[in-house]
C-alpha positions in Angstrom: -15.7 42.5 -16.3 -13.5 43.7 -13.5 -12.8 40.7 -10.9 -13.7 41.0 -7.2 -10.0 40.0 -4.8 -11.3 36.0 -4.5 -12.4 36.0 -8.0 -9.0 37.2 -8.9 -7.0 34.8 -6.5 -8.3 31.8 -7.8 -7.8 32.8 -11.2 -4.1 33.1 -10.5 -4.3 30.0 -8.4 -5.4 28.1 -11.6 -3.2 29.5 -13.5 -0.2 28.9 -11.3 -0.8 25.3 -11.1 -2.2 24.8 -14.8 -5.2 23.3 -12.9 -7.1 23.4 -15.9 -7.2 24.2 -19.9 -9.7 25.8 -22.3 -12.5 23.3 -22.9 -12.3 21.7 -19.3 -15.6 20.1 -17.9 -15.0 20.5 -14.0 -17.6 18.8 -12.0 -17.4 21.1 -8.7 -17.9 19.1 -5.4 -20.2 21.4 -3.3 -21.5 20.6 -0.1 -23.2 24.0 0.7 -20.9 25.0 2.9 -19.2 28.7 2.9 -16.3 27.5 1.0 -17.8 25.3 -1.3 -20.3 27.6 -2.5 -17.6 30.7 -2.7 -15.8 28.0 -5.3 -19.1 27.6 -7.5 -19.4 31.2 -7.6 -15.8 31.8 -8.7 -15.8 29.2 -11.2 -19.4 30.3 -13.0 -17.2 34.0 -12.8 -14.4 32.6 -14.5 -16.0 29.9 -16.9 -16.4 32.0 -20.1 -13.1 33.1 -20.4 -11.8 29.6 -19.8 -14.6 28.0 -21.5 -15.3 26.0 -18.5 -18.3 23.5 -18.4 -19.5 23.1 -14.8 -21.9 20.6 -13.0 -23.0 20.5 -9.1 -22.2 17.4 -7.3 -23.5 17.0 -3.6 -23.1 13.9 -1.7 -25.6 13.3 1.2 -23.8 11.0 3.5 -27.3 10.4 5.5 -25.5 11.3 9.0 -27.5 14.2 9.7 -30.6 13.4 9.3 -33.0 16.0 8.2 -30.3 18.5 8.0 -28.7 16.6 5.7 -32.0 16.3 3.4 -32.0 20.3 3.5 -28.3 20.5 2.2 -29.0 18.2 -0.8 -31.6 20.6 -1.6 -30.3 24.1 -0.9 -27.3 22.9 -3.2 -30.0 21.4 -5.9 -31.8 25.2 -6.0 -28.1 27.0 -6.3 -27.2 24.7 -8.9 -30.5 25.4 -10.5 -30.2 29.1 -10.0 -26.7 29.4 -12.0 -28.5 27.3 -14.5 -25.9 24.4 -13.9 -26.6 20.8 -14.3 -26.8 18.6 -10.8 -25.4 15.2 -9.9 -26.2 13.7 -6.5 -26.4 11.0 -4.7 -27.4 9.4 -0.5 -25.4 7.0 1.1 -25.9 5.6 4.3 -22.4 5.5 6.1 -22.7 3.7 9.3 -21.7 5.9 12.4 -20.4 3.3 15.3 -17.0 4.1 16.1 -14.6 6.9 17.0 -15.5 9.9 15.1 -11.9 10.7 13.4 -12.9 7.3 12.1 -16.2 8.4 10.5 -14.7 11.5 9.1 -12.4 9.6 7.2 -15.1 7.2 5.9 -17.2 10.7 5.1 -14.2 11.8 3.1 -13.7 8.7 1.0 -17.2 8.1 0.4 -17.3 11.6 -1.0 -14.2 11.1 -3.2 -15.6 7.8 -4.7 -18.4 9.8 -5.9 -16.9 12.3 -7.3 -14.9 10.5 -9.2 -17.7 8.3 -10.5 -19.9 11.7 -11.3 -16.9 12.8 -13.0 -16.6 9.7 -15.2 -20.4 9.5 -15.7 -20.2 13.1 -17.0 -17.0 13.0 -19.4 -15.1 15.5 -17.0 -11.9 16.3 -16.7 -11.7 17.5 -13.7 -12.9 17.6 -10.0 -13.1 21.1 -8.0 -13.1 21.1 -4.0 -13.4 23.7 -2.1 -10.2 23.6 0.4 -8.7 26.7 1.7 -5.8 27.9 2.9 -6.7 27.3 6.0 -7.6 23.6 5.8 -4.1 23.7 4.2 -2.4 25.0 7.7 -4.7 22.7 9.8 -3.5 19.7 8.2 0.2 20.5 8.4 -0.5 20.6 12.2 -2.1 17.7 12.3 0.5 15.8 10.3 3.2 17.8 12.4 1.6 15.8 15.8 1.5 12.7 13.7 5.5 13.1 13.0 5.3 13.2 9.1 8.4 14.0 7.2 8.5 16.2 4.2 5.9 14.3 2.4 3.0 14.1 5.3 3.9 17.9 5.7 3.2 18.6 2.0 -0.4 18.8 3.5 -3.0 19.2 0.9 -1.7 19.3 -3.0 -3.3 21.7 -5.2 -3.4 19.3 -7.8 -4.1 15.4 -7.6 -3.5 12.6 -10.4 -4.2 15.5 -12.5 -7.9 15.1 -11.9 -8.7 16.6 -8.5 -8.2 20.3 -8.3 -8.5 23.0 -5.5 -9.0 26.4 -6.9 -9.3 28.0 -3.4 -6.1 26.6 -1.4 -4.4 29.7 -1.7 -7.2 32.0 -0.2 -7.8 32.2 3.4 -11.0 31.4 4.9 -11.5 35.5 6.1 -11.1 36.0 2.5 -14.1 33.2 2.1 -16.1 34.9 4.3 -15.5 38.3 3.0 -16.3 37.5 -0.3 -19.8 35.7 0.3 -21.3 38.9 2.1 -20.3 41.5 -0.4 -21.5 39.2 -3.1 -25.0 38.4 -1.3 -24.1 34.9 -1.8 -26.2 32.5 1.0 -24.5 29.5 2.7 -24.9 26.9 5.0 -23.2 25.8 8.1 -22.8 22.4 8.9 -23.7 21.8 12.5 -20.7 19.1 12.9 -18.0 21.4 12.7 -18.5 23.2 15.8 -18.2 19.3 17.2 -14.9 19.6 19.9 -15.0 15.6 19.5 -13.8 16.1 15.9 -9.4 16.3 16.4 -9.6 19.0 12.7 -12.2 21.3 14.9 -10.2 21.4 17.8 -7.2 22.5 15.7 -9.7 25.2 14.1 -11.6 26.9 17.3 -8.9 26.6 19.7 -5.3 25.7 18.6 -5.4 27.8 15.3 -6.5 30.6 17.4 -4.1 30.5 20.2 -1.0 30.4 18.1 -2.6 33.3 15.9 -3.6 35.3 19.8 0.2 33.9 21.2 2.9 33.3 18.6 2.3 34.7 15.1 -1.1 36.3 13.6 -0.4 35.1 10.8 0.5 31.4 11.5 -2.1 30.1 8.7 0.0 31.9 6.0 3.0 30.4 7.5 2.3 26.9 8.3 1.3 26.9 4.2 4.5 28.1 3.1 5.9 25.3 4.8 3.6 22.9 2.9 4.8 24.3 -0.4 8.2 24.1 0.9 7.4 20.3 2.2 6.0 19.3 -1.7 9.1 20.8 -3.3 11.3 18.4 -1.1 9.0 15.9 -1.2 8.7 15.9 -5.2 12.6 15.9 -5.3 13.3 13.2 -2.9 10.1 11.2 -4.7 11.6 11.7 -8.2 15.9 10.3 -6.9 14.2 7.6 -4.7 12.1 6.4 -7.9 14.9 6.3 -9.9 17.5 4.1 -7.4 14.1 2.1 -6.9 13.4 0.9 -10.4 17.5 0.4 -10.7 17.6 -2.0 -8.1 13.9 -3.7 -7.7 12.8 -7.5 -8.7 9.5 -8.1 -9.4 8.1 -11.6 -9.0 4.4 -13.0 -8.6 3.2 -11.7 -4.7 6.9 -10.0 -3.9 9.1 -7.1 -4.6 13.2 -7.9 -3.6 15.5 -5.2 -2.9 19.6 -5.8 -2.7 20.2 -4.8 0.7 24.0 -3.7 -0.2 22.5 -1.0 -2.6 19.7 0.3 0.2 22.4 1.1 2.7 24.4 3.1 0.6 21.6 5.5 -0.2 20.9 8.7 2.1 18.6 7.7 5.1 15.6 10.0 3.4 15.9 8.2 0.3 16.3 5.1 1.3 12.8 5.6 3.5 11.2 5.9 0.5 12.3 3.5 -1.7 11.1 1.2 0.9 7.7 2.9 1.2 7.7 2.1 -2.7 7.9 -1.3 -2.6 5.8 -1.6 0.2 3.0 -0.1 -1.9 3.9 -1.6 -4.9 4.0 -5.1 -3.4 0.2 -4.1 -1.5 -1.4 -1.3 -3.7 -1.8 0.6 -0.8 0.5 2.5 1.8 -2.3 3.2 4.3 -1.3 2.1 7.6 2.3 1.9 7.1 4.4 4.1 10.1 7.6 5.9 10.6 8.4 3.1 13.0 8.1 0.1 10.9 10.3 1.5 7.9 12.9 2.2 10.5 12.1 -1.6 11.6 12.9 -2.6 7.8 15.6 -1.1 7.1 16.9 -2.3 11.1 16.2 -5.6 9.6 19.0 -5.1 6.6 21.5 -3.2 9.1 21.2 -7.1 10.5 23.6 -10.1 9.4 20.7 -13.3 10.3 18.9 -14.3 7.7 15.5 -15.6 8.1 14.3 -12.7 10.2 11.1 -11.4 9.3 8.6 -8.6 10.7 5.1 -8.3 10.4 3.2 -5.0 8.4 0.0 -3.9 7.8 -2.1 -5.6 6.0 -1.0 -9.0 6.6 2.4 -8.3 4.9 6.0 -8.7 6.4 9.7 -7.4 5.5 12.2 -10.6 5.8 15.7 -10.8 4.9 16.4 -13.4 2.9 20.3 -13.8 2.7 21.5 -10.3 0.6 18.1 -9.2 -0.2 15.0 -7.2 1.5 11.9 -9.1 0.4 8.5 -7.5 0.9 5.4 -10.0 0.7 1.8 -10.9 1.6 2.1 -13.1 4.9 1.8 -16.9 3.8 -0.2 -18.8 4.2 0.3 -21.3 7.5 1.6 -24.4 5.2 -0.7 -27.7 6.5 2.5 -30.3 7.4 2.0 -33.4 4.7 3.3 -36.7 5.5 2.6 -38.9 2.3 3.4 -43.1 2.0 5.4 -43.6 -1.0 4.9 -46.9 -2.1 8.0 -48.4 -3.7 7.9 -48.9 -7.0 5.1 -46.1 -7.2 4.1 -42.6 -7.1 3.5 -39.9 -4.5 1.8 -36.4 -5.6 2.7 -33.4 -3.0 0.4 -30.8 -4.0 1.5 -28.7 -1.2 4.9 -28.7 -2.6 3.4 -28.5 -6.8 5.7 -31.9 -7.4 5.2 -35.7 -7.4 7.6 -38.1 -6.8 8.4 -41.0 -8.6 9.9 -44.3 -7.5 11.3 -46.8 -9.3 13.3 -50.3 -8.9 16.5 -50.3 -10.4 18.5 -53.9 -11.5 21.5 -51.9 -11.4 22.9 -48.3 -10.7 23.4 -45.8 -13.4 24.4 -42.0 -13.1 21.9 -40.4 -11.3 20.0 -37.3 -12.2 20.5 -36.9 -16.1 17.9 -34.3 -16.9 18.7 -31.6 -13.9 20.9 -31.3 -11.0 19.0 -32.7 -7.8 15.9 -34.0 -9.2 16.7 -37.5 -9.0 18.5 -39.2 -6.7 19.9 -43.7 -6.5 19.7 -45.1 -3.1 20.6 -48.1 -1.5 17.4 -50.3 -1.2 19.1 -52.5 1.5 19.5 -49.4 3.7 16.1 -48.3 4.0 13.0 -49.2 5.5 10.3 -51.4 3.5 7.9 -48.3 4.3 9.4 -44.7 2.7 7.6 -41.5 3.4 7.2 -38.0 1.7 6.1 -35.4 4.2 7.6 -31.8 5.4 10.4 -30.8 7.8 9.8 -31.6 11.4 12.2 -29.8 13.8 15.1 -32.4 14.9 15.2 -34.2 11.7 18.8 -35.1 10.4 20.4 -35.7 7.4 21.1 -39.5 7.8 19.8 -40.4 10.9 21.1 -39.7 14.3 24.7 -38.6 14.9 23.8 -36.8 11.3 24.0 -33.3 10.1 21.1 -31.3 10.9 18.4 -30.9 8.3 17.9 -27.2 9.4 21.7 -26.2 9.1 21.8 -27.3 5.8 19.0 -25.5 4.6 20.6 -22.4 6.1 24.0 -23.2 4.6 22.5 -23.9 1.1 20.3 -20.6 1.8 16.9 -21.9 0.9 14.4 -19.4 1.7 12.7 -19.7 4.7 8.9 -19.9 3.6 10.4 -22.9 0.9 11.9 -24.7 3.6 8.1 -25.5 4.4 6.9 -26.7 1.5 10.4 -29.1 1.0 9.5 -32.3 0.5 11.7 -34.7 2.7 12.0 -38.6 1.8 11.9 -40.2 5.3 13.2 -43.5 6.1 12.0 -43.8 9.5 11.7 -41.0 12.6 13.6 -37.9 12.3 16.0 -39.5 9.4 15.9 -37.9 6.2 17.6 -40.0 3.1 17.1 -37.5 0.4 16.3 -34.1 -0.1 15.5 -32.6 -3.7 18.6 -30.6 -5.1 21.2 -32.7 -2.1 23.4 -35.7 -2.7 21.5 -38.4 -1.0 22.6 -38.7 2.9 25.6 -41.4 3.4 24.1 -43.6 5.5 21.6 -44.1 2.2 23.6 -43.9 -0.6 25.0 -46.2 -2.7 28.3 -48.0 -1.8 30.4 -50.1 -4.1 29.0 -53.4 -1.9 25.4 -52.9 -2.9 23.0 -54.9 -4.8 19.8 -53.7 -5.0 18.6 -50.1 -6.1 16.0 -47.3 -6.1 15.5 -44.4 -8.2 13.8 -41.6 -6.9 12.6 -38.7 -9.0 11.0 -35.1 -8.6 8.5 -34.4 -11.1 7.1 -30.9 -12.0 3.5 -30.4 -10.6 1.5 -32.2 -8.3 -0.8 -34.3 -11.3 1.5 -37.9 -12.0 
């Protein structure tokens, strides 16, 4: 059977892009419109030589109304009519907002249900109906968005292996073209003559202009520099991969990066390997700008730890001595302020420890089990009341005239978000005796004069 010219394009489009093998079940997403239904008919055209299984999924988003009703059914009776089986399904998306904004939760919605039809059905593969054309639109849009080499890879022709588009390398004339001379009925979807919509002013009036001004054929070229874009883009991804999983930590809530290592990579790697542990530390990298990588990696160019900024999604970048750590905001940590009775115990379950006080007749070397979990103090020094609470700002080690609580958790580069959950034993306002991993603070310790003694110990979890 001889091939009409969009029959034979996407052929060589699937081919190209090995967008599917022999046996494939595609489930084509077809929402009645010219391009869409020029996709059907080119698939059902190609099917028995690939020995293709098709079904017809529509999604009615219910924002049209009646017209929306009448797609559902126009693409119900041409799935019918090519004998195809036909998956559908209504949703009600609500419609306040900006409509760029409803667009986008139109397009998810419809990828969600594709996905689903295409599990519910065994497929292996989803078919939409993008053109060429949506494929230059979208490089302009990402162009006034400033997108590097990946934004300006535009549409790929092949997703997670799963999502396919047979048509991307056909223009929409060529769309058009081939519906007439094959007698093949469409619909058009009122919306996209809508000037509010940022994609249709592209379409009717910038496409155009550029075509009428600058280059006739601008939609050819702006796709070339996609493909050129996702050839980049794949290299870059594949080297920034690699110096990322050579140089990541993983722990529970928070990816760490040597900052050292960042700064010697190229700037466009470097970008990306922080965009990787961004989305690796959230899931996601939606909402995550040009500007605030450059912030991040401003951040490690810095020499003050403890700096932090804030990211979407309630994350932040801080620098944390040497290394780039990318986390979920905390938390704001309630200050505790605990009694410690003497001999007795105190749990901290803000800080996951407990800690134990005991009476000592006479002093032994302190902390046998681990460096700073236990510490001998000088009962005569302190207070009859002891507490256990957080850092307050102004507290010294010792009392006044002492070192500074804060410098020292600077010098001995305790993270900042532990510093909050550090349980201080106070013997009186703004004068710390111990601290858990310090020596106790002079003016507590014990001296060859004294006579009386207490043992305090830190205890692994918050249960006594």
């Amino acid at each position: 059977m001889r091939l009409r010219a969009l029959e034979a394009q996407v052929r060589r489009t699937l081919r190209r892009f090995a967008m599917v093998a022999e046996g494939d079940h595609v489930v084509a997403g077809v929402s009645g419109g010219a391009d869409s239904m020029a996709m059907l008919h080119c698939l059902v055209c190609l099917a028995p030589a690939l020995r293709l299984t098709l079904t017809v999924a529509h999604l009615n988003h219910g924002i049209r109304g009646a017209e929306a009703g009448r797609d559902q059914e126009f693409v119900r009776r041409a799935g019918a009519g090519l004998g195809l089986p036909f998956v559908t399904e209504t949703v009600r998306l609500k419609t306040e907002g900006e409509p760029g904004n409803m667009e986008e939760l139109a397009r998810r919605a419809r990828y969600d249900f594709l996905r689903r039809t295409a599990a519910q059905v065994r497929a292996h593969k989803i078919a939409v109906g993008h053109t060429l054309n949506d494929q230059a639109e979208t490089v302009l849009l990402r162009v006034f968005r400033g997108s590097g080499p990946d934004g300006l890879a535009a549409i790929h022709p092949v997703v997670d292996n799963l999502v396919i588009r047979p048509l991307l390398e056909c223009t929409r004339n060529q769309v058009v073209r081939y519906l007439d001379e094959s007698g093949i009925d469409f619909l058009t979807d009122s919306t996209n003559r809508l000037l509010a919509y940022r994609r249709n002013r592209v379409r009717h009036e910038l496409v155009p202009y550029l075509e009428a001004n600058f280059n006739p054929r601008v939609v050819e070229s702006l796709a070339r520099t996609a493909a050129l874009s996702r050839e980049a883009a794949e290299f870059l991804d594949q080297e920034s991969r690699r110096e990322y999983d050579g140089m990541k930590q993983s722990s529970p809530g928070s990816i760490s990066l040597p900052i050292e290592r960042i700064l010697r990579l190229h700037p466009a790697v470097g970008k990306l390997v922080v965009r990787q542990a961004f989305r690796e530390s959230r899931g996601r990298l939606a909402g995550l700008a040009g500007r605030h990588v450059e912030e991040i990696l401003l951040l490690c160019r810095g020499e003050r730890s403890g700096r932090r900024i804030l990211l979407p999604g309630a994350f932040m970048a801080r620098r944390q001595f040497d290394n780039l750590i990318l986390q979920r905001m905390p938390g704001n940590v309630a200050g505790f302020c605990r009694r410690l009775p003497v001999p007795g115990i105190c749990a901290v379950p803000e800080a996951g420890t407990t800690v134990v006080a005991r009476v000592l007749e006479s002093a032994g070397p302190a902390d046998p089990g681990g460096i700073g979990k236990q510490a001998i103090l000088d009962r005569d020094r302190l207070p009859d009341v002891l507490m256990v609470r957080s850092r307050l700002p102004g507290d010294r080690y010792g009392g006044p005239g002492s070192r500074k609580v804060k410098k020292m958790l600077i010098d001995a580069r305790i993270p900042v978000p532990d510093r909050e959950t550090l349980p201080m034993i106070a013997a009186g306002d703004r004068s710390i005796a111990w601290i858990p991993g310090f020596k106790p603070a002079n003016s507590f310790a014990v001296h060859p004069n004294s006579s009386r003694f207490i043992l305090l110990e830190i205890a692994d979890g918050a249960d006594p």
